[in-house]
C-alpha positions in Angstrom: 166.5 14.3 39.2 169.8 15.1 38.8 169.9 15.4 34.9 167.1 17.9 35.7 169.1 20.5 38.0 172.0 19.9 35.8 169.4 21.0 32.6 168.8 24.4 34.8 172.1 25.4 35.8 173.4 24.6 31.7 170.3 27.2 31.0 171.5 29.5 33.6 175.1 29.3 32.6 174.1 30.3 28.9 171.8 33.3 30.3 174.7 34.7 31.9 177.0 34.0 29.0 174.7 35.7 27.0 174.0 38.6 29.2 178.0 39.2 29.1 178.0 39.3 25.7 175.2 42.1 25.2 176.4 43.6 27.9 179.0 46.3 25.8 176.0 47.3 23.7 173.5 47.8 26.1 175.5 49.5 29.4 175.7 52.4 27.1 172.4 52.3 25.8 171.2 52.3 29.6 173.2 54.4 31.4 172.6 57.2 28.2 168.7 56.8 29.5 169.7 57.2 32.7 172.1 60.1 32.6 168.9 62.0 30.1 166.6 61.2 33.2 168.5 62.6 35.3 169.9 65.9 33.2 165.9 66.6 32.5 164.9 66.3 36.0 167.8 68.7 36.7 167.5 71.5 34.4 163.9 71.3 35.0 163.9 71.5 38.5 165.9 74.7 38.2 164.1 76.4 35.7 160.6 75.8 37.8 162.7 77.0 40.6 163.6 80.8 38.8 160.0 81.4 38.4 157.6 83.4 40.4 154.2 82.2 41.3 151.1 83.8 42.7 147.7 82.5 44.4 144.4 84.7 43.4 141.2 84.3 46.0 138.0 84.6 43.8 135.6 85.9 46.7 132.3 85.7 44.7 128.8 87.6 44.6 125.5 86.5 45.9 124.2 86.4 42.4 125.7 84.5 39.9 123.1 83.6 36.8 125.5 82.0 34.5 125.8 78.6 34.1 129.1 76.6 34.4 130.2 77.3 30.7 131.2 80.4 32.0 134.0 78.9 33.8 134.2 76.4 31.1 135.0 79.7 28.5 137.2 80.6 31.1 139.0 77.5 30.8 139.8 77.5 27.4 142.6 80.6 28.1 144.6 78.1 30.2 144.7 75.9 27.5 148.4 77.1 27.4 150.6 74.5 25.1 153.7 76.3 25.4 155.8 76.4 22.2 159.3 75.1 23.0 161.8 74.8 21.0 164.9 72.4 21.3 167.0 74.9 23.6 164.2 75.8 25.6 164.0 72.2 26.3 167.5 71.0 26.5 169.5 73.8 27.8 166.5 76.1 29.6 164.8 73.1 31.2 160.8 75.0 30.1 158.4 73.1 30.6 154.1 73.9 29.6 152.6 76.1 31.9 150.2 74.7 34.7 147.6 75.9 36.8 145.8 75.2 40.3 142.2 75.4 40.9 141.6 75.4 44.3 138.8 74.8 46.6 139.3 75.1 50.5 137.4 75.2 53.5 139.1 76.5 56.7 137.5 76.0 59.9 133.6 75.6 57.3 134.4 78.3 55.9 134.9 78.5 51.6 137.4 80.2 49.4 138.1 79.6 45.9 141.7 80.2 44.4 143.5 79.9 41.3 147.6 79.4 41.4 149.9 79.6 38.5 152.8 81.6 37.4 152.9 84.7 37.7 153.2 86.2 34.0 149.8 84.9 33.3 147.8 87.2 36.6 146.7 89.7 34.2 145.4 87.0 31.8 143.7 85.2 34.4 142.1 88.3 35.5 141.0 89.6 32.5 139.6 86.6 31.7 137.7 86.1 35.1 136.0 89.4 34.7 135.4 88.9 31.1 132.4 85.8 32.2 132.1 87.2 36.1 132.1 90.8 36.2 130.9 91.1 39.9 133.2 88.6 41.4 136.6 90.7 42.9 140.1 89.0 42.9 143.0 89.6 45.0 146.3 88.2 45.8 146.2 85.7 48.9 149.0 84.6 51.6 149.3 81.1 50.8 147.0 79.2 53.2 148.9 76.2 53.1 152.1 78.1 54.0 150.8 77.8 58.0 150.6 73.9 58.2 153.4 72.3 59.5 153.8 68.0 59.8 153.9 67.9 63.1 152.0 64.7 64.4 152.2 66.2 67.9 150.0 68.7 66.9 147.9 67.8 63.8 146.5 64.6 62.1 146.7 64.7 58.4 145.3 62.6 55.8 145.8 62.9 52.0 144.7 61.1 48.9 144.8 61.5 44.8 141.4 60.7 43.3 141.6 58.9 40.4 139.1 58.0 36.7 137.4 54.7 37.0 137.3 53.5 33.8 139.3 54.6 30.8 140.3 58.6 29.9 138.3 58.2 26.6 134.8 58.5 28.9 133.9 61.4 30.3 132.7 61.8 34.0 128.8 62.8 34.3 128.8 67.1 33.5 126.7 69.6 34.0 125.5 69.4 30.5 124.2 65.7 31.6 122.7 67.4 34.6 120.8 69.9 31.8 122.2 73.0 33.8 122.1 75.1 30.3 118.4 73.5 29.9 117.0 75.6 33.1 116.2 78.9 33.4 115.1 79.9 36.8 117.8 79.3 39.4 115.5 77.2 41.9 115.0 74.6 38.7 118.5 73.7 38.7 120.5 70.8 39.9 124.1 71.5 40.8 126.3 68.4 41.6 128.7 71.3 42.9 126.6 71.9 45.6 127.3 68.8 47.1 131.1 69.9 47.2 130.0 73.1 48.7 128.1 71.4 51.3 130.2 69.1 52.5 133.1 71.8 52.8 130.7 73.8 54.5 130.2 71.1 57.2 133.8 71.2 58.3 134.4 72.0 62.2 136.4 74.8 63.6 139.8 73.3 64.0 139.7 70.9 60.8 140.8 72.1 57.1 140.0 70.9 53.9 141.5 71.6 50.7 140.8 70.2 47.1 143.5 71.1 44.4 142.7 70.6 40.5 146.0 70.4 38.8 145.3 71.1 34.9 147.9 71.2 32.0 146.8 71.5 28.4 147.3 67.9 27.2 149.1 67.7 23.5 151.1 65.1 21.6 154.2 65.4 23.0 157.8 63.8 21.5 161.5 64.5 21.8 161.1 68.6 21.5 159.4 68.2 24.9 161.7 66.1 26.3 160.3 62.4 25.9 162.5 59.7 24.8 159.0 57.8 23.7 155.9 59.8 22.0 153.2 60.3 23.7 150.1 60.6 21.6 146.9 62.9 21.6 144.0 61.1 23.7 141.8 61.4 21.0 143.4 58.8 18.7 142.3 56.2 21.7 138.7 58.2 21.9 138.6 57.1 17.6 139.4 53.8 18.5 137.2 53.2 21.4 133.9 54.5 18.8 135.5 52.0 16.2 135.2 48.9 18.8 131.4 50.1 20.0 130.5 50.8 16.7 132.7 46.9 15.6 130.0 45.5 18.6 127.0 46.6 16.6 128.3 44.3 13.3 125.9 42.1 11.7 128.1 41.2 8.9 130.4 43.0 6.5 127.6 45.2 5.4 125.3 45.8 7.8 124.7 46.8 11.7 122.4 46.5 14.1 120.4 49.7 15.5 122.6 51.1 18.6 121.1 50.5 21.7 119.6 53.7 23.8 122.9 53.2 26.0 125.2 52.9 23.0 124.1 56.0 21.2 124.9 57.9 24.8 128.1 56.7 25.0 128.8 57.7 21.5 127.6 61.0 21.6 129.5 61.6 25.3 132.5 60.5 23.6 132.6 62.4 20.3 131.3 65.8 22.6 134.5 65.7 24.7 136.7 65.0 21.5 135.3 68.5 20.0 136.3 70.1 23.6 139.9 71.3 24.8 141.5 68.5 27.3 144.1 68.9 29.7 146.2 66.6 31.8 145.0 66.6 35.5 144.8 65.3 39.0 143.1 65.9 42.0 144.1 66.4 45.2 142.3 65.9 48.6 143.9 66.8 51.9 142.7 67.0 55.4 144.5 68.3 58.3 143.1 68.8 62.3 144.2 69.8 65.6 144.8 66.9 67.2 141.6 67.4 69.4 139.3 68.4 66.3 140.2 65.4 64.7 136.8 63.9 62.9 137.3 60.5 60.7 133.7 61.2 58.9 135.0 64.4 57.4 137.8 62.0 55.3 134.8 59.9 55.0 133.2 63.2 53.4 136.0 64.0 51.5 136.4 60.5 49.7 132.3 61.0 49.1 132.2 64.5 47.9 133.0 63.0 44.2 130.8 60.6 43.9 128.0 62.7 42.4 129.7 63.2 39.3 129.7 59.3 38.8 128.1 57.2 35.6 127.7 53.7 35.9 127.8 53.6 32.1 130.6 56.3 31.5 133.1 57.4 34.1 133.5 58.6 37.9 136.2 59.1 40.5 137.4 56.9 42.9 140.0 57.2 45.6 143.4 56.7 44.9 146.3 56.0 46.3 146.5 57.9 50.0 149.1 58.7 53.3 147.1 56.4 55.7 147.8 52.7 56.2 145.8 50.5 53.9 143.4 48.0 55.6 145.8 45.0 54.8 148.7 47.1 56.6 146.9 47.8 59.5 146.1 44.0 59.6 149.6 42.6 59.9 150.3 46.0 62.3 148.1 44.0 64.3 149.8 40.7 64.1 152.8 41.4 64.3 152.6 44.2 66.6 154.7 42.1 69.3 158.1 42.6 67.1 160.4 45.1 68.4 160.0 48.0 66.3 157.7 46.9 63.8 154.8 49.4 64.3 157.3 52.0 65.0 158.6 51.5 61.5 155.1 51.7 60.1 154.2 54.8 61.5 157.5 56.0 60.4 156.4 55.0 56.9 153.0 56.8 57.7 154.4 60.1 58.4 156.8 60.4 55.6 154.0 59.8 53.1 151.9 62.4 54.7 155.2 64.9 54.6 155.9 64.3 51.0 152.0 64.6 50.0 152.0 67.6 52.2 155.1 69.1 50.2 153.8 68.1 47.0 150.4 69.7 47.2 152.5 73.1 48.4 154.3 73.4 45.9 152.0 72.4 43.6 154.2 69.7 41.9 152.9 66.5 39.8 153.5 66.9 36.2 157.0 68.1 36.7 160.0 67.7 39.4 160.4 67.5 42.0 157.2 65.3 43.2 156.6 63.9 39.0 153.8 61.7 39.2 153.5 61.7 42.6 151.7 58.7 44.2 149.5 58.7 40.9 149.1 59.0 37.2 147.5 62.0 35.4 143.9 61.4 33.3 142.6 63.5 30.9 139.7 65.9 31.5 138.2 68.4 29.0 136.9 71.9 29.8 133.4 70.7 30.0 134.4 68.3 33.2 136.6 71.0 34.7 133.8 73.2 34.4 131.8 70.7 36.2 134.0 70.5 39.6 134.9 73.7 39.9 133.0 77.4 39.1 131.2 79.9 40.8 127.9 78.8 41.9 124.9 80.8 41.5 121.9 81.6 43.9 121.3 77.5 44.0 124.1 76.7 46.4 122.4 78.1 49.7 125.7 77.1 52.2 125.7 79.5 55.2 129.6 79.6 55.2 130.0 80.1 51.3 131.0 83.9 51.6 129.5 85.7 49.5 130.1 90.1 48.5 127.2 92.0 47.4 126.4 92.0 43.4 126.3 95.7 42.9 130.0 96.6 42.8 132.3 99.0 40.9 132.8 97.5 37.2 136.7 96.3 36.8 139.0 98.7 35.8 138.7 98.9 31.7 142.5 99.1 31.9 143.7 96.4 33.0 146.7 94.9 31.6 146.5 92.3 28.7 
């Protein structure tokens, strides 16, 4: 016994000894990452900080005929990559454009907006019009800008939504749901609606918003600011087909014939390579006066997704969120009888629900200040964008879905490009 502690400490001596030696190399090495970490997140907090932002409400007609590739043509202009070059980078702190889509029900009742800098408005408009001529856009207050985290006075609950499988599989579209297939409006079967519904179900007193953050995905390096490349999605979509296709080997020469599910995994696959993909996450946030508080509208909120689900492809699932998980509120309830151990919990409650509550304002996650906030960003193409968010047409019958008459005054044929 004791030659075998004395065989641990010798081991633990030489660790050390060597850790002292590679010390001078790698300090530097690690405290250069850490001062470039740091120097990004600065410059690039500033610069986000200079800009000037503006939220556009979408208030749509009562007929809307076109299917979702409308929005999904609309899409394609925020595919917005940015060109930096190393200054723009390093000394300006630019970082690629991003946009909100945003989906809200206040008290039931529906309004679609659309956030982003303020130097592309015109675009966004233009482009609007371009596949929705009837629809009429206008620059909104913030909506958000009236909630406060105040636990004496609301109850808030907050969650990112997350892939369930792997980026390379798309979630089920409206193209699976043969939207483009059906020509008269009562034929066709919007998963959206189930969004709209749900929304539409919300109490006076309660609030419900949805946030889409997109930003065109691209391979990104050291002009953009990474230490470490970061590759284009598709090279893991080609080597995802390779191992399906590998599964089907009979030998060096020959294959079996693809199964019925195989050949719809391949073709889902290779139809979201051919389509534009961006970087996203979604955002689901809840807040209540305290005495319109109603836990089956978070139970709503976590369901409103699930529509969009393939057991064979890829869905949503809840993330991480601002409440207690059920394995916290277990040992709350054990150890409830130590002095200030719930008191600390809660505290731990409420500043996850203030820093989600900040970070969906501002409309930070791919950048500072709230980077990767309480998730990780997953790739979705126009197609699936598309899907969870456009204008619906005469199919989605929800009373409190406001709608403006569809004979209007053409936009303006001057509007600014």
């Amino acid at each position: 016994m004791e030659n075998f502690f004395s065989g641990i400490l010798g081991n633990l001596i030489l660790a050390l000894k060597v850790i002292i030696f590679l010390l001078p190399f790698f300090l530097p090495i690690t405290l250069g990452v850490l001062f470039f970490g740091i120097r990004m997140r600065y410059i690039r907090t500033r610069y986000i900080a200079e800009q000037d932002y503006v939220l556009l409400e979408i208030k749509i007609p009562k007929e809307i005929r076109k299917s979702p590739l409308a929005m999904e043509v609309f899409l394609t202009s925020l595919y917005q990559k940015g060109a930096v070059t190393y200054g723009d980078t390093y000394l300006e702190g630019k970082t690629r454009p991003w946009f909100s889509l945003e989906l809200v029900s206040i008290n039931g009742e529906i309004r679609f907006f659309i956030w982003s800098q303020i130097k592309y408005k015109n675009m966004i408009e233009n482009q609007i019009y371009a596949q929705y001529p009837d629809v009429e856009i206008y620059e909104a207050e913030d909506y958000t800008s009236h909630i406060k985290h105040d636990s004496k006075e609301n109850m808030m609950w907050g969650t990112n939504f997350k892939l369930s499988g792997e980026d390379v599989y798309p979630i089920k579209t409206y193209v699976d749901y043969r939207l483009e297939a059906k020509d008269k409006e009562e034929e066709k079967v919007d998963p959206f609606t189930a969004v709209l519904e749900y929304l539409g179900s919300i109490k006076e007193g309660e609030q419900v918003w949805i946030q889409i953050l997109i930003q065109a995905h691209k391979k990104e390096g050291l002009r953009e600011g990474r230490l470490f490349k970061k590759s284009e999605w598709t090279k893991d979509a080609e080597k995802e087909l390779e191992k399906i296709k590998e599964g089907m080997k009979l030998d060096e020469a020959h294959y079996r014939i693809p199964t019925e599910g195989e050949k719809e995994t391949i073709a889902a696959i290779e139809r979201s390579t051919d389509k534009f993909a961006f970087d996203c996450m979604i955002r689901g946030f809840y807040v209540a006066k305290l005495e319109s508080f109603n836990q089956i509208s978070i139970v709503g909120l976590i369901g409103s997704v699930r529509q969009y689900n393939s057991n064979s492809l890829n869905g949503f699932k809840l993330g991480l969120y601002t409440d207690h998980t059920d394995n916290e509120k277990d040992w709350i309830t054990i150890f409830s009888w130590l002095p200030g151990f719930k008191k600390a919990m809660e505290k731990r409650k409420s500043k996850l629900e203030r820093r989600f509550l900040e970070a969906y304002k501002m409309r930070s996650f791919f950048n500072p200040p709230y980077r990767n906030h309480r998730g990780k960003a997953f790739i979705l193409t126009t197609e699936e964008i598309a899907t969870i968010y456009h204008f619906p047409g005469e199919v989605a019958t929800t009373p409190t879905l406001a709608r403006i008459p569809s004979k209007k005054a053409k936009p303006p044929p001057n509007l600014p490009v």
